[in-house]
C-alpha positions in Angstrom: 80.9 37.8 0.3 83.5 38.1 3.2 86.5 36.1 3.2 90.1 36.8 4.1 93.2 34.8 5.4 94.4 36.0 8.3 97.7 33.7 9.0 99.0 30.4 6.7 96.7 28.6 8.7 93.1 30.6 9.8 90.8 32.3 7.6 87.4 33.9 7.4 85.5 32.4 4.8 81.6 32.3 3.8 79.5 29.2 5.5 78.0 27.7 2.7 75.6 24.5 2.4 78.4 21.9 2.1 79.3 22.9 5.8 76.4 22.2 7.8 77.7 19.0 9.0 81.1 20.6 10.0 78.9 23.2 11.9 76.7 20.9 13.4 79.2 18.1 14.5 81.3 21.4 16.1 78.3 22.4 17.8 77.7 18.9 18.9 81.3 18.6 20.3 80.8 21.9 22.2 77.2 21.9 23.1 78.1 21.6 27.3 80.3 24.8 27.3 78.1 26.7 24.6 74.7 25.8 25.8 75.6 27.5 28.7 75.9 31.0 27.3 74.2 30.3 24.1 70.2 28.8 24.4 70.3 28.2 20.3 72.5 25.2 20.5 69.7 23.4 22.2 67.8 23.9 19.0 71.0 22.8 16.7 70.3 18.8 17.0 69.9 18.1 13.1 71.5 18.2 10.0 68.9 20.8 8.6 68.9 22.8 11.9 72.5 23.5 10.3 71.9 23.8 7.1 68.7 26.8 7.7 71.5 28.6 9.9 73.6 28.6 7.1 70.6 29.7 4.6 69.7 32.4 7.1 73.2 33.4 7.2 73.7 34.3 3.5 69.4 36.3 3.0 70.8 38.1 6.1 74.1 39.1 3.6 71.5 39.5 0.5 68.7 41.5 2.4 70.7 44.0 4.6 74.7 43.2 4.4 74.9 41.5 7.9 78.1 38.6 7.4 78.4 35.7 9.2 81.3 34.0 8.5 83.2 30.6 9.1 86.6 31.2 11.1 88.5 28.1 9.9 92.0 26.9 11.4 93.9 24.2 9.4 90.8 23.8 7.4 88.6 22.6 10.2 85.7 25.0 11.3 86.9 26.6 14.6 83.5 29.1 14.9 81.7 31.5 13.4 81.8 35.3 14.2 79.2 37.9 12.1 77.1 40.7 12.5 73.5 40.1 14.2 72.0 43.4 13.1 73.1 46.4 11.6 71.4 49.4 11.7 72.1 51.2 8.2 69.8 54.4 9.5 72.1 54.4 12.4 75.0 53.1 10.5 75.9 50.7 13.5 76.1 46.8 14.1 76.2 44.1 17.0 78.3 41.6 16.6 78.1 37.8 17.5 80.6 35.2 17.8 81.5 31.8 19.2 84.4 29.0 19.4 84.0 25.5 19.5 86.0 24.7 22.7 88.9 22.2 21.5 89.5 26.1 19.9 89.2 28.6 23.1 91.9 30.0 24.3 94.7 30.7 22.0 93.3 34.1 20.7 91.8 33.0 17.1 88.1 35.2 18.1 90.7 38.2 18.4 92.3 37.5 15.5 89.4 36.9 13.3 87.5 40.5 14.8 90.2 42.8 13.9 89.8 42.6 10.4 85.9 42.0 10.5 86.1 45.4 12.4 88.2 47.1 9.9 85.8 46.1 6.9 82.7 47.4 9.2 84.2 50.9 9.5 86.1 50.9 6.5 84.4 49.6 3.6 80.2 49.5 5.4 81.2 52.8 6.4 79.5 52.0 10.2 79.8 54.5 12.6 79.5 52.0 16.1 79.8 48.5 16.7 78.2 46.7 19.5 79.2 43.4 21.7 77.2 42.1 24.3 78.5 39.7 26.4 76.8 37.5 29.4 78.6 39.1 32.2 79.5 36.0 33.8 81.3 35.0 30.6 85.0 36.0 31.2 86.3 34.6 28.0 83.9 36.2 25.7 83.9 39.3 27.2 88.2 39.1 27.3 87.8 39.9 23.4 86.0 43.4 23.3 88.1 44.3 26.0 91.4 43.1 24.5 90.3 45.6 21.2 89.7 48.1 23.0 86.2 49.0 23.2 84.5 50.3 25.8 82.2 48.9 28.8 79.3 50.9 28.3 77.4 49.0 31.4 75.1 46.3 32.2 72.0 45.3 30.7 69.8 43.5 32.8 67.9 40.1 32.6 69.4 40.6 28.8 68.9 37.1 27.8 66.9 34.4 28.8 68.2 30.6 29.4 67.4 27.4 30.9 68.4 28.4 34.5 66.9 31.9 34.4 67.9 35.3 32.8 71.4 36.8 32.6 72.8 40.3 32.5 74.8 41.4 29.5 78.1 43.4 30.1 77.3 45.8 26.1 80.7 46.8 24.9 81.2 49.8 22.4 83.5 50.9 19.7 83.4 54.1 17.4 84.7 54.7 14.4 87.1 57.8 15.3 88.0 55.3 18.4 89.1 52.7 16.2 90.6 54.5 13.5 93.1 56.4 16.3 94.7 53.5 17.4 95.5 52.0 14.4 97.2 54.8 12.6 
């Protein structure tokens, strides 16, 4: 499975059983700003809601490929960035992500994408990668953009939460794209 350092101190690594209760006290300790942009932490409130996150996480990795991965700074679990889907006839993926937010703002989900991006079009061999984004969420949309993909326009009523639906600003990246600005 997917793991990687990316400085001395923050690393991509596999979520495995013996984290649920990180994940689910860092859920816990960011449920006000998440659950606003996220409906599942609602649904996160036990132990086992954690630890079938974590079990979906690797038959995702078994059955198709798709990672989801821990992004861990000084050995604490900061969040968790992964691939929601991917479309092997279409060789493309979406990809999800979130920081706890004692974590936000010091450019960790940047960080931690680049690589995951390189693997997708590198070793996967993916053609496109996806990232949707509510379009109220300036933060989370402040990563695709920083990368350099594309604003490919607005999905509406995307996503359903407690206080009614929300567009989606869908972001887009191509191979040939990707691989021009880093050589």
């Amino acid at each position: 499975m997917f793991s990687l350092s990316l400085t001395e101190f923050v690393q991509l690594r596999p979520l495995h059983p013996e984290h649920a209760e990180d994940l689910l006290q860092l859920v816990e300790d960011s449920r006000s700003t998440l659950g606003a942009w996220m409906p599942w932490t609602h649904q996160m409130q036990e132990l086992i809601d954690a630890e079938e996150f974590i079990a979906n996480a690797t038959h995702l990795y078994a059955e198709n490929g798709a990672i989801t991965v821990g992004l861990w700074e000084h050995h604490r679990l900061a969040g968790v960035i992964g691939f929601h889907e991917i479309n092997w006839r279409s060789f493309h993926a979406q990809v999800g992500y979130w920081l706890g937010h004692s974590f936000e703002g010091r450019g960790l989900m940047t960080l931690a994408l680049r690589p995951l991006i390189d693997h997708a079009f590198m070793e996967m061999e993916l053609n496109r990668i996806e990232i949707r984004c509510a379009v109220t969420n300036t933060r989370s949309r402040g990563v695709p953009e920083r990368l350099g993909f594309t604003l490919e326009g607005i999905v509406r009523q995307a996503e359903k939460l407690d206080d009614g639906y929300i567009d989606h600003a869908l972001y887009g990246l191509l191979r040939q794209e990707w691989n021009f600005r880093r050589d």
